[in-house]
N, C-alpha and C positions, 0 to 999 in steps of 0.2 A: 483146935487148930494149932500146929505146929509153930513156934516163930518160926522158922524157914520158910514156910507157904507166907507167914505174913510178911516178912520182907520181900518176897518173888512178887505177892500181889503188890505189894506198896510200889516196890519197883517196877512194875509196868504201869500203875496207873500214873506214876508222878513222870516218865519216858511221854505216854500219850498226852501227857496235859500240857507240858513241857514242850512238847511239839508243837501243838496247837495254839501255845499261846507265843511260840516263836512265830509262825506262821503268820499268827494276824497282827502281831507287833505288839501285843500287851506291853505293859508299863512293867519295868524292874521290879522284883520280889525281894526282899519284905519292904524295902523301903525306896520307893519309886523317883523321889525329888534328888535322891544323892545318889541312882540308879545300880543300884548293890544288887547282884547276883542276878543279871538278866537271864531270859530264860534260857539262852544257850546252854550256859553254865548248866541251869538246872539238869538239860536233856543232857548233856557230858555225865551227869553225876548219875543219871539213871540207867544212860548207856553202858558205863563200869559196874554198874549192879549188876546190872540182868544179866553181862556176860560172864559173871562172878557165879551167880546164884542159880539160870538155869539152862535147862541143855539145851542137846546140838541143835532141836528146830528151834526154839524161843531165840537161841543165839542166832540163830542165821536171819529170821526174823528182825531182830533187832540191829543186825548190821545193813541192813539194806533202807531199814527206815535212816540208819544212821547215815549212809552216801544217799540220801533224798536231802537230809538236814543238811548237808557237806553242800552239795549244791545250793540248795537256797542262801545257806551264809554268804557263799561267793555272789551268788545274784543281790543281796544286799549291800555289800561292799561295793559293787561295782553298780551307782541309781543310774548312772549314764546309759547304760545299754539299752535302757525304756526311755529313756528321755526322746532321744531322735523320732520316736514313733509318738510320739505328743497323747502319752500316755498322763501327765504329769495334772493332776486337777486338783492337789492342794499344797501348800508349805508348811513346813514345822518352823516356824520364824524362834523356837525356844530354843535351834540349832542351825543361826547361821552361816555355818561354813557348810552346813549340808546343802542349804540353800541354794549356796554360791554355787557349791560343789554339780548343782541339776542345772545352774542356770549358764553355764559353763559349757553343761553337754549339748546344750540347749543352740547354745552360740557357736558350736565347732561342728553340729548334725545338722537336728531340724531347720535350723533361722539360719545355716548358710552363711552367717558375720563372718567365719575365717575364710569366704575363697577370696573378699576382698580385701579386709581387714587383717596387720599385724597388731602382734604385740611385743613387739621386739624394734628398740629404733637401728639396731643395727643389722636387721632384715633387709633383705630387697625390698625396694617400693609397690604397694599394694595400690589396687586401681582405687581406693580410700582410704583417709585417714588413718595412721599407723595409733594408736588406742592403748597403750604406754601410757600409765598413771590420769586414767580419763577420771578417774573417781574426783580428782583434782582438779582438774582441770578442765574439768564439765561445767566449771563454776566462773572460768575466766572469760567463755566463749562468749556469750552473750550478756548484754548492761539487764540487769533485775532481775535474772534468772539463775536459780540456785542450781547444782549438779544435779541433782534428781530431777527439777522442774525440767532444763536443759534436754538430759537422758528422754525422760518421757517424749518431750516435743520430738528428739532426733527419733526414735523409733515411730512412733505414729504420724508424723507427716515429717520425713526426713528432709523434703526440700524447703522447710519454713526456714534453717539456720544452715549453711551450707558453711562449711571451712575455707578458707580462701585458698586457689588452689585446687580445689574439686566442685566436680562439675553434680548434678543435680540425677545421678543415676541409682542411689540406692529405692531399692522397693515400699513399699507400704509393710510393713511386715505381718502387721495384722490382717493383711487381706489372702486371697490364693495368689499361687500356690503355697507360697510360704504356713500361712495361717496360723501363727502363733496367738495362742488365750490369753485372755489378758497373765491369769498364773503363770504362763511360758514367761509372758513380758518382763512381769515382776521378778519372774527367778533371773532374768539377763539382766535387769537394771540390777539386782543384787550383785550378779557378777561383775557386771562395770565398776560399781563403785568399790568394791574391795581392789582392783587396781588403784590404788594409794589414798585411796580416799575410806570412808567409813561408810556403813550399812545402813539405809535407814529402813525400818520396816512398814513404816507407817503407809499403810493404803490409801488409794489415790483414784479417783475416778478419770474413765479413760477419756481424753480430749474429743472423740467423736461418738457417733451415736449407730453399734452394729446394725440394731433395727431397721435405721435410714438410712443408712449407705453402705451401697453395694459392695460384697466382701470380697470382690475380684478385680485385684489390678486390671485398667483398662490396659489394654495391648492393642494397638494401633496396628492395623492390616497391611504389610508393604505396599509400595505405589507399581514393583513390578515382578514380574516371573521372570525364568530364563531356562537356562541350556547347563547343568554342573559342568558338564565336562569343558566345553564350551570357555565356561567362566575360570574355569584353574587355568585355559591356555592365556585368559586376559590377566591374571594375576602376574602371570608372569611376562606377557609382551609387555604392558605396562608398568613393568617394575618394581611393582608393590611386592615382589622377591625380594628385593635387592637390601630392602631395608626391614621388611615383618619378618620372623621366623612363623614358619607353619612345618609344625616336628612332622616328619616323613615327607614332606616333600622338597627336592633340593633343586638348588637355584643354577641352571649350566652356565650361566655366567657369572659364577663367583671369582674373587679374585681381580676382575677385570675392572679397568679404571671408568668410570663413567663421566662424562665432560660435559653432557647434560645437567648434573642437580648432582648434590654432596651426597653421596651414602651415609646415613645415618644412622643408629641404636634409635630403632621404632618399638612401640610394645608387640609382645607375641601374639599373635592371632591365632595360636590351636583350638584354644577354646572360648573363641569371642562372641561365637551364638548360644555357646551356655550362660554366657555371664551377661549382654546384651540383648537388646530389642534389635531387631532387623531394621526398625525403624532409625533407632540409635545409629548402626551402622550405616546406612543409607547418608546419614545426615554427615558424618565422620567422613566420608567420601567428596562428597558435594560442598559442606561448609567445614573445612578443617578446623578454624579456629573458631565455628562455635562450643567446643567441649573440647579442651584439652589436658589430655591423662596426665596428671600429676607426674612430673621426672622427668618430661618430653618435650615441653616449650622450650623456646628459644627467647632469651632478656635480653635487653640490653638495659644497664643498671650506672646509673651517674651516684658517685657517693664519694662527700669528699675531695672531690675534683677531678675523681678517680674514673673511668668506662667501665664498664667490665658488660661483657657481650659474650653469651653460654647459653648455657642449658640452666634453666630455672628447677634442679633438683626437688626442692621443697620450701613450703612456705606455712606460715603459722603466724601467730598477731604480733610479735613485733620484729621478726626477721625473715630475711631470708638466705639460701643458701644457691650460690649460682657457681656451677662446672664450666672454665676456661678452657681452652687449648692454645699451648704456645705453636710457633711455627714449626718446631720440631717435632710435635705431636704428644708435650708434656701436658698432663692435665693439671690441673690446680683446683682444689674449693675455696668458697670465699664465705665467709657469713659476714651477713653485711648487716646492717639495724632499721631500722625503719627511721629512727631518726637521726642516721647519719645521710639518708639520701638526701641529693639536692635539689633545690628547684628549681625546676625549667620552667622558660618562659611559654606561657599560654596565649596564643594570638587570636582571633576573629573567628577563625575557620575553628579551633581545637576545642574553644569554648561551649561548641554547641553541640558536643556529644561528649563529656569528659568521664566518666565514665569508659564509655566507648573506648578512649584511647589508653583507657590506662590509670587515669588522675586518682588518687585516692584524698589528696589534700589540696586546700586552695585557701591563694591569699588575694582579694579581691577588696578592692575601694571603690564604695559605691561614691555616684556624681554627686551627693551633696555631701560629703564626709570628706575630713582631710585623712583619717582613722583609717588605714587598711585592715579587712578582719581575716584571719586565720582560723582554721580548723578541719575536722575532718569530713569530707562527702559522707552525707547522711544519706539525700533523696535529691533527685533530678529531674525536672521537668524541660519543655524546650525554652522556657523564658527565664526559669529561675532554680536556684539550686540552694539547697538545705543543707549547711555547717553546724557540725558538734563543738561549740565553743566553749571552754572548757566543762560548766555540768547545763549547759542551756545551747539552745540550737534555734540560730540563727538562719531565717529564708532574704538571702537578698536577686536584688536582678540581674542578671546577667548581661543586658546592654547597655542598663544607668550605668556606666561603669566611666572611672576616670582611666583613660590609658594614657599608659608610662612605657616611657623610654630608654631602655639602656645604651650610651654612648662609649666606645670603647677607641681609646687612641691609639696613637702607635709606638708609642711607650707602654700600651695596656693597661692603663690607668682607665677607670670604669667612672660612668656619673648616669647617674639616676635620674629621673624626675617625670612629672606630670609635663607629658606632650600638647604642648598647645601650637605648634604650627610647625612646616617645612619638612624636606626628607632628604637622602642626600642627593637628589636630583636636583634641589633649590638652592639659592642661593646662602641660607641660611636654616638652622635650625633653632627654633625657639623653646624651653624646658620652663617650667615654674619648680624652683626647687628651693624651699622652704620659707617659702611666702613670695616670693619676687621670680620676676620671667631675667632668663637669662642667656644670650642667645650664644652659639657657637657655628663655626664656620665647617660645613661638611667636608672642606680640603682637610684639615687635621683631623677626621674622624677616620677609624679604618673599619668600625661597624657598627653601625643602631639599629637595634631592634626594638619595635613597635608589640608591644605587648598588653592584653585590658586584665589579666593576672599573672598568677606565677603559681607553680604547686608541686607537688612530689607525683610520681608514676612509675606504675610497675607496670608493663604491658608485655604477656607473653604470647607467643605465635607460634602456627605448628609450622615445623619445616618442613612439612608432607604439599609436596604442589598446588594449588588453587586449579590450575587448570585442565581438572577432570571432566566437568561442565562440557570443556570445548574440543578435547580430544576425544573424547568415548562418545563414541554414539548412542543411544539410547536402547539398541541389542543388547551391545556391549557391557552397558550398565548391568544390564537386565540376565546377564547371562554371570557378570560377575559375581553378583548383589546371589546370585541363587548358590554357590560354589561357598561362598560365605557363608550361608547358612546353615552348611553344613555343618561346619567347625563348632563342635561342640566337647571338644578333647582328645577324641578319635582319630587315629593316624591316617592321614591320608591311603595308605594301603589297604587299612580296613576299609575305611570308607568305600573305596575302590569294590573293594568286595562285595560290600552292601550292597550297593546300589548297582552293580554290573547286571543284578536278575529283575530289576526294576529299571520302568520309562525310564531315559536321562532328563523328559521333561517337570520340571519340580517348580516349587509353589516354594519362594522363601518364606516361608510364618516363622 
């Protein structure tokens, strides 16, 4: 045998071997841990052989296996294009940026994190937490929960730790549609934490149990049907034009001053039954300020001495950020601190939903204490409420309470004390202030306020009307709520199209 036949043989069998072991991922040749000469290289090395050494069919041959190799390299460069189709059932944890790199694709396809989720703070606001250095800061969220422990909780029951500021709408991820593997999960928690944080690989068992519980978000069945067309004319007799964008459909009364209710920057509704429960929206209609979209409440914020009354842009654990308008229509931001706010007085009535109103802090003296205690609203019952003082947490009662009087003159000189009798309808006011009753005359007071605490509060409000309840009748709703359901990104034109060879009666699901 000639050498020339043996180098044409050697060279096609190390081309086919070389392929095959590209193919199924074999380990780097000759030496696998410092990965020297993978097998690409080899098949490159056999490919210039063979078109070297033999003819026009082996060459032609060899170039078509060689655009099959050409292809798969590019499909290997690019794990993402499989990832969305939850193809992905193990990790190479021996190459964590690969990891990152699936669990990435993971989070912007299949698991859907980016239609709500940025990672950019200086992005528009996303209907969830902007996710900017979370590897970090997964670890500040919650008291005794590390960034991984953290991560895991927020993807398998997202509503155990909510952010302040967002409301209780992200999915189960592990259930349908979504149905991320626990592998999916692991490659996304990898990808979280390399936002400023570090990777930790170590496996984890999942907080619930697939076997026992059902792997299908419950979806709750709307309370009504309606009429689409119907329902786009109440969109807009009712004004929810005026302030939502819905892309392709346009408002004929733009422009024009409304003397009814303030126009306002409301979030976009195009595609709010993609990202939504109908139930969700139902509720958004009916109780506005039980869930309100982050960037869209209305503050009013005492700090300092200071008001400030806007729009609650963003909020996070120890600040916040709230949007003024001057009278000329200048806007201003403000970041304000959490403990720069002031405390307002808490009376009889405020005490017994404070939460409810807003309270995050409270300083309260209980009846047999001279000692008023300070800290933060932990837990609330209707008799008694739970303070985080400083590493211990305190339950006192909410009606043992000594109340205190602030007296304010007309010099505005202020005096404090424990109320022990009169108001300024009587003839006198009496104060116990620092062991001794002391009394003053309500002609020189210009205000006292009866108070049983005091405590800081953020409470935000939608400016979207309350009074849908009493205006819309219950067609109305029902024809609305179906029109809504459509918006699932879809231009109203399309939709128009769609649905023009179909009933116009529809079933919001």
């Amino acid at each position: 045998m000639s050498k020339n036949t043996i180098i044409k043989i050697a060279g096609l069998i190390l081309m086919l071997v070389s392929f095959i072991a590209f193919v199924a991922k074999a380990p780097a040749f000759p030496i696998e841990s410092e990965k020297l000469l993978p097998w690409s290289v080899w098949f490159l090395i056999a490919v210039l052989i063979n078109m070297v050494v033999w003819g026009i069919v082996m060459k032609l041959m060899t170039f078509a296996l060689s655009i099959i190799w050409f292809f798969a390299l590019i499909a290997a460069w690019v794990p993402s294009t499989a990832i969305g189709t939850g193809t992905v059932t193990e990790l190479d944890w021996s190459d964590p940026d690969a990891v990152v790199e699936i669990g990435e694709g993971i989070f912007n396809t299949k698991g859907q994190c980016s239609a709500c989720h940025t990672l950019d703070t200086s992005a528009p606001k996303g209907r969830c937490p902007d996710l900017t250095d979370i590897g970090v800061l997964a670890a500040t969220r919650q008291p005794g929960l590390d960034a991984k422990q953290y991560l895991i909780e927020s993807l398998y029951e997202p509503s155990n730790y909510l952010v302040p500021g967002y409301g209780s709408i992200m999915p189960e991820v592990w259930k349908n549609p979504i149905a991320l593997t626990k592998v999916e999960i692991q490659a996304v928690i990898a990808f979280l934490q390399s936002q400023g944080g570090e990777i930790d690989p170590e496996p984890f068992d999942e907080p619930i149990d697939r076997a026992d519980v059902g792997t299908t978000a419950e979806e709750l069945a709307p309370l009504l049907s309606g009429d689409l067309e119907k329902g786009k004319q109440v969109f807009i007799d009712a004004a929810c034009i005026s302030c939502h964008v819905v892309q392709g459909l346009e408002n004929p009364k733009a422009g024009e001053v409304n003397e009814d209710f303030e126009v306002v920057t409301a979030p976009e509704l195009t595609d709010i039954a993609a990202l939504n429960s109908m139930r969700y929206i139902e509720e958004s209609i009916l109780l506005p300020n039980a869930l309100i979209v982050a960037g869209y409440g209305t503050v009013k914020v005492k700090a300092n001495g200071i008001t400030y009354e806007g729009t609650l842009v963003s909020e996070d654990t120890d600040k916040v950020i709230v949007r003024t308008k001057d009278a000329d229509g200048t806007e201003q931001e403000h970041t304000i601190l959490f403990s720069d706010f002031d405390e307002e007085p808490i009376d009889e009535e405020d005490i017994v939903n404070l939460t409810d109103n807003g309270y995050f802090t409270l300083t309260i003296t209980p009846m047999d204490s001279d000692t008023p205690i300070s800290g933060n609203i932990v837990k609330e019952t209707t008799d008694t409420v739970t303070l985080k003082v400083g590493d211990e947490t305190v339950t006192v009662s909410k009606t043992e309470v000594k109340k205190m009087m602030t007296l304010t003159d007309f010099d505005g000189v202020q005096t404090v004390g424990e109320h022990i009798s009169g108001t300024m309808d009587d003839d006198e006011i009496v104060l116990m202030i620092d062991g001794s009753e002391e009394s003053f005359d309500p002609f020189d007071i210009e205000e006292a306020i009866i108070m049983v605490a005091s405590g800081k509060k953020l409470h935000d409000t939608s400016p979207m009307p309350v009074n849908f309840p009493d205006t819309l009748t219950v067609v109305e709703m029902a024809n609305l709520l179906a029109y809504l359901s459509t918006l699932t990104g879809v231009t109203t034109e399309e939709t128009s199209d769609t649905t023009s060879e179909n009933p116009s009666e529809v079933t919001a699901e």
